[in-house]
C-alpha positions as a Markdown table, in Angstrom:
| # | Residue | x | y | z |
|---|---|---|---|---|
| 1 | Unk | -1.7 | 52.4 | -25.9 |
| 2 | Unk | -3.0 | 49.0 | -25.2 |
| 3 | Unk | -1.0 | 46.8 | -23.6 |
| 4 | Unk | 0.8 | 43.7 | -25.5 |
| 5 | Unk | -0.6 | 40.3 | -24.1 |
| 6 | Unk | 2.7 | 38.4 | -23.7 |
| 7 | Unk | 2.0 | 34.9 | -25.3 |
| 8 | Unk | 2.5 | 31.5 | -23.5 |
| 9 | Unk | 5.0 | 29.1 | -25.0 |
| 10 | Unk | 3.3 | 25.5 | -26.4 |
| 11 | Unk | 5.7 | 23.8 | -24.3 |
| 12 | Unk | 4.1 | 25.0 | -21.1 |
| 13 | Unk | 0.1 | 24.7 | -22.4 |
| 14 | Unk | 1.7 | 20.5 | -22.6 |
| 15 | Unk | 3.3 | 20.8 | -19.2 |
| 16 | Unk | 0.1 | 21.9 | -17.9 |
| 17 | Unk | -1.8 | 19.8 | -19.4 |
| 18 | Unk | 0.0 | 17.0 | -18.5 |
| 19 | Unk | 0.1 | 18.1 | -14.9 |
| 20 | Unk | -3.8 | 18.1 | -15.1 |
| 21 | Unk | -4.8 | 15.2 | -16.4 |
| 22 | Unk | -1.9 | 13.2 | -13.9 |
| 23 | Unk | -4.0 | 14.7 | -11.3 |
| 24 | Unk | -7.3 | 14.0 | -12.3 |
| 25 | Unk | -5.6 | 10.2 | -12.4 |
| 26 | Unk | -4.8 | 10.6 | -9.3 |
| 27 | Unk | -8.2 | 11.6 | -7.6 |
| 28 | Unk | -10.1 | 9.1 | -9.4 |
| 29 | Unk | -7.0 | 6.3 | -8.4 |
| 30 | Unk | -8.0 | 7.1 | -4.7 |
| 31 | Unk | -12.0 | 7.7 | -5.4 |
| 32 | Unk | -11.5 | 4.0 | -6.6 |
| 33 | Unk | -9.2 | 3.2 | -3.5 |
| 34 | Unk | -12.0 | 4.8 | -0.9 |
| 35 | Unk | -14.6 | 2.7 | -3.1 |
| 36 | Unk | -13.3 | -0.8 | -3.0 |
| 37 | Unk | -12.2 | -0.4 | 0.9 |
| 38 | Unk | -15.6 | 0.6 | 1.7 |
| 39 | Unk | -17.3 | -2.6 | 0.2 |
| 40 | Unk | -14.9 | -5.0 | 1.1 |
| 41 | Unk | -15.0 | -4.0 | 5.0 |
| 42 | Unk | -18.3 | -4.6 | 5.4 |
| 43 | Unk | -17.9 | -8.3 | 6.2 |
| 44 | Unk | -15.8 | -11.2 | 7.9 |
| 45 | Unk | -17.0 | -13.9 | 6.2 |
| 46 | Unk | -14.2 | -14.8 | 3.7 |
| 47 | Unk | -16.4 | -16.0 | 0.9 |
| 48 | Unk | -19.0 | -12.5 | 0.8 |
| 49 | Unk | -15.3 | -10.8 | 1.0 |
| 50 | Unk | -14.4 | -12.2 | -2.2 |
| 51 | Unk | -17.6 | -11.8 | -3.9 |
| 52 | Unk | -17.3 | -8.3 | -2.6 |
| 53 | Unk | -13.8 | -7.7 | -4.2 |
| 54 | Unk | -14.2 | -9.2 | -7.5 |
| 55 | Unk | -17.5 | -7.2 | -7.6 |
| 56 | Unk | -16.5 | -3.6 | -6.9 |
| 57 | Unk | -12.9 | -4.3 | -8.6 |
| 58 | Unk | -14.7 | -4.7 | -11.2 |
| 59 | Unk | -16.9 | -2.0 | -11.0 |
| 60 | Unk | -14.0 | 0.7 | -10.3 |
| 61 | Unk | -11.7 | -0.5 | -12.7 |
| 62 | Unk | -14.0 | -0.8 | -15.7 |
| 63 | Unk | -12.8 | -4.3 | -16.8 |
| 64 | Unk | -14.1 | -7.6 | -18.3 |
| 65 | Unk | -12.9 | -10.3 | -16.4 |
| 66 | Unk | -11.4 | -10.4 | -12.3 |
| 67 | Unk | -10.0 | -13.4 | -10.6 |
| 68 | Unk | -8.6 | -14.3 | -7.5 |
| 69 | Unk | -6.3 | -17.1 | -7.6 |
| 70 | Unk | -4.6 | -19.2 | -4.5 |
| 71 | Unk | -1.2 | -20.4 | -4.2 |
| 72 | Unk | -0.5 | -24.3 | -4.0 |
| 73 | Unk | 2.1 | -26.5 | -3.9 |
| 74 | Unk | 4.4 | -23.9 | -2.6 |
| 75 | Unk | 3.1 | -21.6 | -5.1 |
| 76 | Unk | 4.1 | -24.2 | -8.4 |
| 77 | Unk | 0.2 | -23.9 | -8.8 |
| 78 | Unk | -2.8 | -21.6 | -8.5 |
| 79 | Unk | -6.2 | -22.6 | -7.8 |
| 80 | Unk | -8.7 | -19.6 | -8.9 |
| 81 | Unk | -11.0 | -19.4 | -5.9 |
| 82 | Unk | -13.4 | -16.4 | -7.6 |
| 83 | Unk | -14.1 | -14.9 | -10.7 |
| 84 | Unk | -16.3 | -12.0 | -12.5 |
| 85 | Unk | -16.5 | -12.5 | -16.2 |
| 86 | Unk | -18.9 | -9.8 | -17.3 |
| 87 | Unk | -22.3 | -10.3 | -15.3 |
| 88 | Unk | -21.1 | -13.9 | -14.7 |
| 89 | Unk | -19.7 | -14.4 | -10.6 |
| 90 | Unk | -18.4 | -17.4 | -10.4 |
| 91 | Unk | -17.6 | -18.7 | -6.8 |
| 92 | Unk | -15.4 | -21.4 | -5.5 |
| 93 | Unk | -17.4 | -24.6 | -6.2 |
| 94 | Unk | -17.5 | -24.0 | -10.2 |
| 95 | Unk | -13.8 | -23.5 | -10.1 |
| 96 | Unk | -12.7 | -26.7 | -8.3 |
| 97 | Unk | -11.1 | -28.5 | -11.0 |
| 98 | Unk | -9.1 | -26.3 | -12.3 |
| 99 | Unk | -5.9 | -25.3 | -11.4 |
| 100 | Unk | -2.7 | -23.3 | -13.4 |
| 101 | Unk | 0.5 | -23.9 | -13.3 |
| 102 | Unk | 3.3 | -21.0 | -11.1 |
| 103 | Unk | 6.2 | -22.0 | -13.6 |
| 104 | Unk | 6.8 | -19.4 | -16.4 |
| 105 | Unk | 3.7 | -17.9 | -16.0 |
| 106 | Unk | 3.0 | -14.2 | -15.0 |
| 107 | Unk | 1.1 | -16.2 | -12.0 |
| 108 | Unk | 4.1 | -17.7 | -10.8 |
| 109 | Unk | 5.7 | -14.4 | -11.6 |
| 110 | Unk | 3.7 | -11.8 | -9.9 |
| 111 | Unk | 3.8 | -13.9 | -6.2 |
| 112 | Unk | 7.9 | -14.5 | -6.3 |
| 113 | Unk | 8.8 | -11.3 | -7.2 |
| 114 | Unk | 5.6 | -9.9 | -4.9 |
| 115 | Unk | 5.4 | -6.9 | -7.9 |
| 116 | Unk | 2.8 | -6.2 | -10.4 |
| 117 | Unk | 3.1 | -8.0 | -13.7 |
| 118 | Unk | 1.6 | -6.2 | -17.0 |
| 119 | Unk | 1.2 | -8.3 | -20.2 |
| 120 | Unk | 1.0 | -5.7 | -22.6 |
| 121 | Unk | 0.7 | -9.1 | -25.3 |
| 122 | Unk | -2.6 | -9.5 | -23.9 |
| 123 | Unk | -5.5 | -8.9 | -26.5 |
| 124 | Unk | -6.6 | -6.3 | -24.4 |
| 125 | Unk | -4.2 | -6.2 | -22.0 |
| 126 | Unk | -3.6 | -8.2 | -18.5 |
| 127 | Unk | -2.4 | -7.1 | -14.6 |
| 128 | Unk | -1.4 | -9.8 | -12.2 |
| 129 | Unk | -1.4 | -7.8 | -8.9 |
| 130 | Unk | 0.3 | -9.9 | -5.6 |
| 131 | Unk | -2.1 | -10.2 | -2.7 |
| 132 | Unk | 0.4 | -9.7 | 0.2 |
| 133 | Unk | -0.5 | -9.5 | 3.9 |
| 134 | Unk | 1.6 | -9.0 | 6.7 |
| 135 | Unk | 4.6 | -10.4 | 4.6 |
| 136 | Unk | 2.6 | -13.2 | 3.9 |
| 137 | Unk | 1.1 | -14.4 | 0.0 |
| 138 | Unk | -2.4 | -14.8 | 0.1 |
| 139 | Unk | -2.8 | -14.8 | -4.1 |
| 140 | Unk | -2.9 | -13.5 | -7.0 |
| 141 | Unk | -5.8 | -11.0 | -8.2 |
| 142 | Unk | -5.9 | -10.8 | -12.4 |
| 143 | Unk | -7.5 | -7.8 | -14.8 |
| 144 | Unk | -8.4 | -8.7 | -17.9 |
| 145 | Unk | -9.6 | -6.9 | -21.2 |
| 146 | Unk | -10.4 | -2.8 | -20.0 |
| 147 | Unk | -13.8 | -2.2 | -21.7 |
| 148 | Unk | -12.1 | 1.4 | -22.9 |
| 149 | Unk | -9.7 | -1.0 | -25.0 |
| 150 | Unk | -6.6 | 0.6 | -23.6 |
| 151 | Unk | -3.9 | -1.3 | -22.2 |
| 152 | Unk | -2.3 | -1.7 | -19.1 |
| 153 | Unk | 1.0 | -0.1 | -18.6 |
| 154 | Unk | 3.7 | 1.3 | -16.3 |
| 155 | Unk | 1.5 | 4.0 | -15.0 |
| 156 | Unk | -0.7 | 1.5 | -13.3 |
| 157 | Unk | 1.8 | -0.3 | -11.2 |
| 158 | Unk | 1.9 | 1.5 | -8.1 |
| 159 | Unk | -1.9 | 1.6 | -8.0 |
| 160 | Unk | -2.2 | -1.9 | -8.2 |
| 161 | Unk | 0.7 | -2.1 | -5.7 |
| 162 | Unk | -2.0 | -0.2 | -3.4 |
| 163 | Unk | -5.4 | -1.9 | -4.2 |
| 164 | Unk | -2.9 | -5.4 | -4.1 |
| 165 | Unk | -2.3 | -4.8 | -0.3 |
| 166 | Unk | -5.3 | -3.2 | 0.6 |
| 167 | Unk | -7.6 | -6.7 | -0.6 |
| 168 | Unk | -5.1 | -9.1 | 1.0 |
| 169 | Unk | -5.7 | -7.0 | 4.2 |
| 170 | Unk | -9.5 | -7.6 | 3.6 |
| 171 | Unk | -8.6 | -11.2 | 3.1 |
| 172 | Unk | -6.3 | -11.9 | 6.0 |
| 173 | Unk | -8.6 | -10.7 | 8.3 |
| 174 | Unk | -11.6 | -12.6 | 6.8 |
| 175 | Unk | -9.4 | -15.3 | 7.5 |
| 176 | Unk | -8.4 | -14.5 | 11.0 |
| 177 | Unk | -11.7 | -14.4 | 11.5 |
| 178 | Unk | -12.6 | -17.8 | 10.0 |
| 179 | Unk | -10.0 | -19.3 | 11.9 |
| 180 | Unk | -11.8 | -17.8 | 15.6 |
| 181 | Unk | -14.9 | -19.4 | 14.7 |
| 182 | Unk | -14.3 | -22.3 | 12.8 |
| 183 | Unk | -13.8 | -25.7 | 14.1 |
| 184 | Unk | -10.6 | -27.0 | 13.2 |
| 185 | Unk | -11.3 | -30.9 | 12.3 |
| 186 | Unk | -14.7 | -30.5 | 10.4 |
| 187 | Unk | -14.5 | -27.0 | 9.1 |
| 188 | Unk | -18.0 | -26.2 | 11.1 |
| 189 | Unk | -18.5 | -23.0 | 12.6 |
| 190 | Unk | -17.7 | -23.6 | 16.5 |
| 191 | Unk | -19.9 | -23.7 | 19.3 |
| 192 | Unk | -19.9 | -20.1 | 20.4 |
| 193 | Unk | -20.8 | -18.9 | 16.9 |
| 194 | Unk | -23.6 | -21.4 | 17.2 |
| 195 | Unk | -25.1 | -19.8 | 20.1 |
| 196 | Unk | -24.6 | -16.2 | 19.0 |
| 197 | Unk | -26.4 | -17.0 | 15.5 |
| 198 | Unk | -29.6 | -18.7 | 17.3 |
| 199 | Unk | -29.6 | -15.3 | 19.4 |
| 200 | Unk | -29.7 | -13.3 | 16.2 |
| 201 | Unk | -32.0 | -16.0 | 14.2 |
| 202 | Unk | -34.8 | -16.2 | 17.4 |
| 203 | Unk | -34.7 | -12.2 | 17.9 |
| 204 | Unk | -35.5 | -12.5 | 14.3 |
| 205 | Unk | -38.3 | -14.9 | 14.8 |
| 206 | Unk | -39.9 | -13.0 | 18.2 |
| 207 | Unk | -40.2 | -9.6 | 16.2 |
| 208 | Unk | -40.6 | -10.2 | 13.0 |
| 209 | Unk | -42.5 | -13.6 | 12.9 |
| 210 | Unk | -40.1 | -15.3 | 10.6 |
| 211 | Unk | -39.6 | -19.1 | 11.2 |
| 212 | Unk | -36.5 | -20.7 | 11.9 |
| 213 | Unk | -35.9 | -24.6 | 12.7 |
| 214 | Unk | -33.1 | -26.3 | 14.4 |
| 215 | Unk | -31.8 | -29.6 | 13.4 |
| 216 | Unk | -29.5 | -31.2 | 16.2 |
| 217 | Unk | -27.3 | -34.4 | 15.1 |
| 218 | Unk | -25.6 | -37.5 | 17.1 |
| 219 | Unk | -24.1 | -39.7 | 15.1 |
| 220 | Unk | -25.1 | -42.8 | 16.9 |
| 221 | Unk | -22.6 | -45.3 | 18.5 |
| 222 | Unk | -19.9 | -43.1 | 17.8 |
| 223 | Unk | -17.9 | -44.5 | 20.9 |
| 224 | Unk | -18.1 | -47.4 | 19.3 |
| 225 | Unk | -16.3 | -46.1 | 16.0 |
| 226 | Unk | -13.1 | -44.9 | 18.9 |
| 227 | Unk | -13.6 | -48.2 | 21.0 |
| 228 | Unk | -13.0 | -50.4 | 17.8 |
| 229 | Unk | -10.9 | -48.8 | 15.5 |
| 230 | Unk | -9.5 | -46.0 | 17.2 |
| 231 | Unk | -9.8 | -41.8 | 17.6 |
| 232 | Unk | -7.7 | -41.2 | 14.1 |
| 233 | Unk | -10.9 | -43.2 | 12.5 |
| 234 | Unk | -13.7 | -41.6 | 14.5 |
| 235 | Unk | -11.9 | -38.0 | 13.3 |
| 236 | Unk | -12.3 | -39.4 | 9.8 |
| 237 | Unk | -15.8 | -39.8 | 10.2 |
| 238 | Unk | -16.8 | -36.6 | 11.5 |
| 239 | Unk | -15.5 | -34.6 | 9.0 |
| 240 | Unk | -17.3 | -36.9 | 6.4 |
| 241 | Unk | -20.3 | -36.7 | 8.2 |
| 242 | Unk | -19.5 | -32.3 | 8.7 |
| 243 | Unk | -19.0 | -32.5 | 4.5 |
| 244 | Unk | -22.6 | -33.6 | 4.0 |
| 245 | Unk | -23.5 | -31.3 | 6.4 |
| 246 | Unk | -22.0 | -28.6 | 4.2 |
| 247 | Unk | -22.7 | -29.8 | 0.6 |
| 248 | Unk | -27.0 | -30.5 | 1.1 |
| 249 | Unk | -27.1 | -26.9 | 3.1 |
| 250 | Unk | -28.2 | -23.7 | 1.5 |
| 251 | Unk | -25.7 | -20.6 | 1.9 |
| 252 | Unk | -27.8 | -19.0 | 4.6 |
| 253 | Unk | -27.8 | -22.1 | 6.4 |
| 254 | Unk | -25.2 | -22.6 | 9.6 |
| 255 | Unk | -23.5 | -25.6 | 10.0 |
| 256 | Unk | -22.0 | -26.0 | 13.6 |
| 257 | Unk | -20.0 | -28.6 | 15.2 |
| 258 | Unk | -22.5 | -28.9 | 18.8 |
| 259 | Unk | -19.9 | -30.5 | 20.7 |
| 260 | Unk | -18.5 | -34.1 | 20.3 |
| 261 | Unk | -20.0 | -36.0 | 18.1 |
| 262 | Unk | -23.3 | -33.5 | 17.9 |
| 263 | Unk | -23.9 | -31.5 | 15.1 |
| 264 | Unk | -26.1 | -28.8 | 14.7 |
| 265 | Unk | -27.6 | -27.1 | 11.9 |
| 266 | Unk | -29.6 | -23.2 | 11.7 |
| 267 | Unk | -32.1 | -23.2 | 9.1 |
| 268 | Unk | -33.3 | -19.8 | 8.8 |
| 269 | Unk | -36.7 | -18.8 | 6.9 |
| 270 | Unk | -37.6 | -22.8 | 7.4 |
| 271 | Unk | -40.8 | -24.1 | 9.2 |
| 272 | Unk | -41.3 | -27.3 | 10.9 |
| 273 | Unk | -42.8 | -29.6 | 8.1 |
| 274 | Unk | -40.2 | -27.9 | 5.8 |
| 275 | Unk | -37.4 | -28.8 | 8.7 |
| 276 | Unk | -38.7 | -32.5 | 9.1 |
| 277 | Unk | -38.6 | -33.0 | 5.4 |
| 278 | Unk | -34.6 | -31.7 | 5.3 |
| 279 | Unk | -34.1 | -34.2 | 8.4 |
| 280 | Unk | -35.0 | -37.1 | 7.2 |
| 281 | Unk | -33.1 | -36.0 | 3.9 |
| 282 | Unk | -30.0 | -35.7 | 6.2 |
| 283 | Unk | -31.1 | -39.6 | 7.8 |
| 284 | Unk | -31.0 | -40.9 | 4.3 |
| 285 | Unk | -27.7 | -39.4 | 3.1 |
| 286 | Unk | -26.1 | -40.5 | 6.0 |
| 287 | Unk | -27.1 | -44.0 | 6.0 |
| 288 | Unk | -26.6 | -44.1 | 2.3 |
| 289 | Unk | -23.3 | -42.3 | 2.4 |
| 290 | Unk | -20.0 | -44.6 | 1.8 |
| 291 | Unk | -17.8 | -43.6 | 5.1 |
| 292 | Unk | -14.4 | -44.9 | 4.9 |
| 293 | Unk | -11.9 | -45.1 | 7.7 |
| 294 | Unk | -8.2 | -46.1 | 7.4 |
| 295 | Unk | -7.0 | -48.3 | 4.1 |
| 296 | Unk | -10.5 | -47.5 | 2.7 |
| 297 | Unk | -12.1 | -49.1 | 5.3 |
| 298 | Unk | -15.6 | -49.1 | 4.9 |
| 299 | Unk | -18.1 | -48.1 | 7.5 |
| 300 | Unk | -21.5 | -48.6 | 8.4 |
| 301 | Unk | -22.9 | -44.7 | 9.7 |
| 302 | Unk | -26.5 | -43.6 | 11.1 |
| 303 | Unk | -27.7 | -40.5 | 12.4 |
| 304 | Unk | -30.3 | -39.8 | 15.2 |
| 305 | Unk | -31.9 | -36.0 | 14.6 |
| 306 | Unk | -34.1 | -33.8 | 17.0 |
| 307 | Unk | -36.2 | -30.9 | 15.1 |
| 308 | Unk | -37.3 | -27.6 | 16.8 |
| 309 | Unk | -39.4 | -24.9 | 15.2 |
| 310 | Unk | -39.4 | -21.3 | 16.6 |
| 311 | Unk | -43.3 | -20.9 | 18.2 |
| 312 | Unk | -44.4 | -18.4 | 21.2 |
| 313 | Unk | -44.2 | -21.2 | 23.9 |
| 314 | Unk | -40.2 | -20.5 | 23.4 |
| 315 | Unk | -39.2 | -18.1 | 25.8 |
| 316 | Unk | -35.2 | -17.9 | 24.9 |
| 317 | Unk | -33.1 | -19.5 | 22.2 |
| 318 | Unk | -31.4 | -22.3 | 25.0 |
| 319 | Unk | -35.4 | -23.2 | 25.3 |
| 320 | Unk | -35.7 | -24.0 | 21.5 |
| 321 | Unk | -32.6 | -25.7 | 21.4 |
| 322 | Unk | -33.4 | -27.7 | 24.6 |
| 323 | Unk | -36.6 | -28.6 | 22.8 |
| 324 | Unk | -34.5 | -29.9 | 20.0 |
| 325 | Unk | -32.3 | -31.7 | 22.4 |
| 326 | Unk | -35.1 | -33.3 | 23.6 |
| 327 | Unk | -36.8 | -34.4 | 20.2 |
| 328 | Unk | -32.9 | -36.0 | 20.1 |
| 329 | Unk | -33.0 | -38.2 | 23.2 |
| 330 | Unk | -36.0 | -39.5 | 22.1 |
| 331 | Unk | -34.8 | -39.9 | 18.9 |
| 332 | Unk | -32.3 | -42.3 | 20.4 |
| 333 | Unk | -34.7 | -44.0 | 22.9 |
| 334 | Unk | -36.7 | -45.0 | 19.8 |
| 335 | Unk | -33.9 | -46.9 | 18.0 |
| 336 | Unk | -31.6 | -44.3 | 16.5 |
| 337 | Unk | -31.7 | -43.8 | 13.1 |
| 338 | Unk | -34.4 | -41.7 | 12.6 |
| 339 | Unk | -35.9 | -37.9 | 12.9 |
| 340 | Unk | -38.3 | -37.2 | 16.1 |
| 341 | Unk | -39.9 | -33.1 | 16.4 |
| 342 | Unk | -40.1 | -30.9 | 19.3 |
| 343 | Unk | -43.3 | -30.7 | 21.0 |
| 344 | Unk | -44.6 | -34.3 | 19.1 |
């Protein structure tokens, strides 16, 4: 006789089930982990991190809208640093002005308590995850509105506990990084980084015969500004002079404190007449530019600029930069205040 197949209570088909599909949550939870780490190890620089994690946060996640925000004011406020709304990236300068307030606000919440915050509320539901590196809060990173339409909820948490500490690991060490070569007073990329970027930029240049300039800066008389109204003043007007620097440079330009009062700035993919033009640019808006010292103090600032171009008769970056050393001196010897090029 055949044998009776012995049937399988409903109960267990469910328990099953459920056992399958918490798994299947589970692999795609650490797929998603292995995904974001990849992307955002690929860099030190702290903005491309950012970029990187709201990007591929994204991505993984399936939702709408990611921000990173920054505490201030000993966390009563939060600046949002980066966002991703849809195709939209939105990086730190568009967010200057606006800032939200720590007090009462799942913000405020999710860094004091340094736990995941869901706002099941939310239209389409909202995760504040804390950014926490080596016991220290770096931000806040938000989800907004999942593109499935389901909501955020308890099951979530200790996933977002993990990606939470895995991007503020990404971000501390972006900024450890920044820190080690970046100049303290003007926010320039230090000396050292200088000279290993025109190593990279002039290899560039020899094999591939893409130009690259060099613009080198003295602000003239700047003994002058210490002599007369002290070292406090002359620090003021560095890092004025460093913030034009940074706001009339493209992103794949470097910006370096030289040394002193020199400046220097790496213009990759930039030929000479393109270089000279961008120089006497720099003259003008330092001239033009409204320097203030102590009590508002205002002050009268010029510039003196030497130009070098990559070209064969270069045998090593320190020639090209000696070249645009050079052009400085007799920049100086001329009068100041004015642009002179290498090899002119």
């Amino acid at each position: 006789m055949p044998r009776k197949r012995k049937s399988v209570p409903q109960g267990d088909y469910e328990s099953l089930y459920r056992g399958y599909m918490a798994l299947t949550r589970q692999v795609e939870q650490l797929s998603a982990l292995r995904e974001i780490g990849l992307a955002i190890s690929g860099s030190l620089d702290l903005d491309e991190t950012l970029a990187a994690i709201v990007n591929v946060v994204q991505g993984a996640l399936d939702v709408r809208r990611v921000t990173i925000y920054t505490p201030e004011r000993e966390q009563e406020s939060f600046r949002p640093v980066i966002a991703k709304y849809g195709d939209d990236l939105i990086a730190r300068d568009r967010l200057d002005e606006e800032m939200f307030s720590g007090r009462g606000t799942p913000l405020g919440e999710a860094m004091a308590t340094r736990s995941v915050v869901i706002c099941e509320n939310h239209v389409n539901g909202a995760a504040y995850v804390p950014l926490i590196a080596k016991n220290e809060p770096l931000g806040v990173l938000s989800l907004e509105d999942r593109r499935d339409g389901a909501s955020f909820s308890a099951d979530d948490v200790s996933f977002f506990q993990q990606l939470g500490s895995q991007i503020a690991m990404a971000m501390h060490n972006a900024q450890l990084y920044a820190m080690a070569v970046t100049d303290g007073l003007t926010g320039l990329y230090v000396r050292r980084y200088f000279d290993l970027r025109m190593q990279e930029e002039f290899a560039l240049a020899r094999r591939y015969g893409r130009p690259v300039s060099v613009l080198l800066f003295d602000i003239d008389h700047f003994k002058r500004f210490n002599d007369t109204h002290g070292h406090q003043v002359g620090d003021m007007v560095l890092r004025q002079f460093a913030t034009i620097l940074q706001r009339h440079t493209r992103r794949s330009d470097v910006c370096c404190r030289y040394g002193g009062e020199e400046m220097t700035v790496i213009l990759p993919e930039t030929g000479l007449n393109e270089a000279a033009r961008i120089a006497g640019k720099f003259c003008g808006l330092v001239r033009e530019h409204p320097f203030q010292g102590d009590g508002n103090q205002a002050l009268s600032v010029t510039a003196s600029i030497g130009v070098a171009t990559y070209c064969a008769a270069y045998e090593s970056p320190d020639a090209m930069v000696r070249a645009a050393d050079e052009a400085l001196y007799r920049a100086k010897e001329k009068g100041r205040n004015r642009v002179e090029l290498a090899g002119n």
